[in-house]
N, C-alpha and C positions, 0 to 999 in steps of 0.2 A: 263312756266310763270303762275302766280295767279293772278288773280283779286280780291281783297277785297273792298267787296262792302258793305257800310252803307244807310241803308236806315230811312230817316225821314216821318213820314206818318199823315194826318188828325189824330186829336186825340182828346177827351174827352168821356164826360158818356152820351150824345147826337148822339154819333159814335158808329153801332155794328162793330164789329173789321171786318166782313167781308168786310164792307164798307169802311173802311181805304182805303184812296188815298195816292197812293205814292207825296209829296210835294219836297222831294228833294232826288238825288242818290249821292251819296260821294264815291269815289272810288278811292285805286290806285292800278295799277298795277306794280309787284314786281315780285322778282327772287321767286322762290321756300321757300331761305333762310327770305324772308321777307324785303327784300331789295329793295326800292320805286325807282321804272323806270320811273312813270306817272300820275301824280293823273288826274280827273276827276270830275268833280262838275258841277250839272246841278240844279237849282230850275223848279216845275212842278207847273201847274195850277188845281187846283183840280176841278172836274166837277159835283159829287153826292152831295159834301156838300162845295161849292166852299167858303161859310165863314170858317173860322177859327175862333176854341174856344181858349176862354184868355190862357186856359190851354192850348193847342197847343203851343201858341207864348211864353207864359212863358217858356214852357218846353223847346223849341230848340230857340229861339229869332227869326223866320220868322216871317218879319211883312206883315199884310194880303197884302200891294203893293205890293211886292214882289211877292208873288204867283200871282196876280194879272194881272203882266204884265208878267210871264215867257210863254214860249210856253205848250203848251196841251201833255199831256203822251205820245199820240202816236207818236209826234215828239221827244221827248225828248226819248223815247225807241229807234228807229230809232238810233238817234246818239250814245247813251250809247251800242248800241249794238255792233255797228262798230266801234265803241273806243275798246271795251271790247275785240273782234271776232279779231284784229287785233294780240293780243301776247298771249293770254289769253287761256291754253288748259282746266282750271280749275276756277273757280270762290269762293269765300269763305265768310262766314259771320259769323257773335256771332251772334250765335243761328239761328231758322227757321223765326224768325218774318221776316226779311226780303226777303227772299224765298216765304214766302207765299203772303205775300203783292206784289211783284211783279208779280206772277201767278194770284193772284184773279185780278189784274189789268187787266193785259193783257186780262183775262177772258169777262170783265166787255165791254174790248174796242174791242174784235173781233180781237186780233194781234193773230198768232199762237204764242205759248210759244214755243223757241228753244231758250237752253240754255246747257252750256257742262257740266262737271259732277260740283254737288254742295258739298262743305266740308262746316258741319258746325263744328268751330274753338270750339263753348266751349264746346260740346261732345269731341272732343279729349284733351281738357286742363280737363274736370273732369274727362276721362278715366286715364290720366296722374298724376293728381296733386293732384285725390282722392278726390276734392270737387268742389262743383256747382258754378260757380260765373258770376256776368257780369261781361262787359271788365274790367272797372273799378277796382273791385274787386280781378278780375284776376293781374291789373297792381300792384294794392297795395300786394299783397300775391308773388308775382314775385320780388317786391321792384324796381317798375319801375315809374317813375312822369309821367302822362298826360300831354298834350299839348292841348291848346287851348279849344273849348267849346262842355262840353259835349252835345250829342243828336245834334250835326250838321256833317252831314255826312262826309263833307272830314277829318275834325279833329278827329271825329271816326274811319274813314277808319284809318289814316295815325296811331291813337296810338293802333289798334286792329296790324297794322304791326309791330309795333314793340314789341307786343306779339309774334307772330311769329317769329321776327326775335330773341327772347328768349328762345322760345319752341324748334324750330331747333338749338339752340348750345346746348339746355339740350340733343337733340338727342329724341325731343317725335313725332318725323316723321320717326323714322326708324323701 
């Protein structure tokens, strides 16, 4: 089984990216083929720069209550882990940004990082398809329609799997 995991994070030109706080983790988990067994969605409280820039909330719509009253990363890691650890031998995401955001987290909080192997999806869709894209880009060049709002992680997670679930009948997993 796969984890596809979207992460939303602190963001504007007042945030150095090492400082990005995870805000929210979007997840489902899926058969190999990209077939959704379980989604996952949790919002975080952000602790280095606990306001949120206009840019932030325009880009994903998290309005600052929200983070405001979610639980703190180390609890919300906690849970996503053992959501995750339960079916999940592999984890995957469009691109590093969200790999690296949750390791400099975890860094940041003193949680050891243990995580199973990481596939990042658009390295294999640009070894495959011959060109760089977000997911986005990826669905439009595949001729597949998006669901629900970009930059919010479960709605991310859920149409990065159905990249997958397109990649794996082209055959660019074998």
């Amino acid at each position: 089984m796969l984890a596809i995991v979207d992460i939303e994070a602190t963001c504007g030109n007042s945030i150095p990216s090492v400082e990005q706080e995870a805000i929210e983790i979007g997840a489902v988990l899926c058969t190999d083929a990209g077939e959704v067994i379980e989604p996952y969605s949790a919002l975080i409280k952000p602790s280095m720069h606990p306001q949120l820039t206009d840019f932030c909330v325009d880009l994903t719509g998290i309005q600052q209550y929200e983070v405001d009253e979610a639980p703190p990363f180390r609890d919300v890691w906690g849970e996503f882990r053992a959501w995750m650890l339960h079916g999940a031998e592999r984890w995957a995401s469009w691109g590093a940004f969200d790999k690296r955001v949750l390791q400099e987290n975890c860094r940041t909080h003193k949680i050891p990082w243990y995580m199973p192997e990481h596939v990042n999806l658009a390295h294999v869709f640009q070894r495959k398809a011959g060109r760089r894209r977000g997911s986005r880009g990826a669905m439009r060049l595949l001729g597949l329609k998006p669901s629900g709002r970009h930059h919010r992680g479960l709605d991310d997670a859920r149409n990065i799997a159905v990249i997958v679930q397109t990649m794996h009948a082209k055959g660019w997993f074998s």
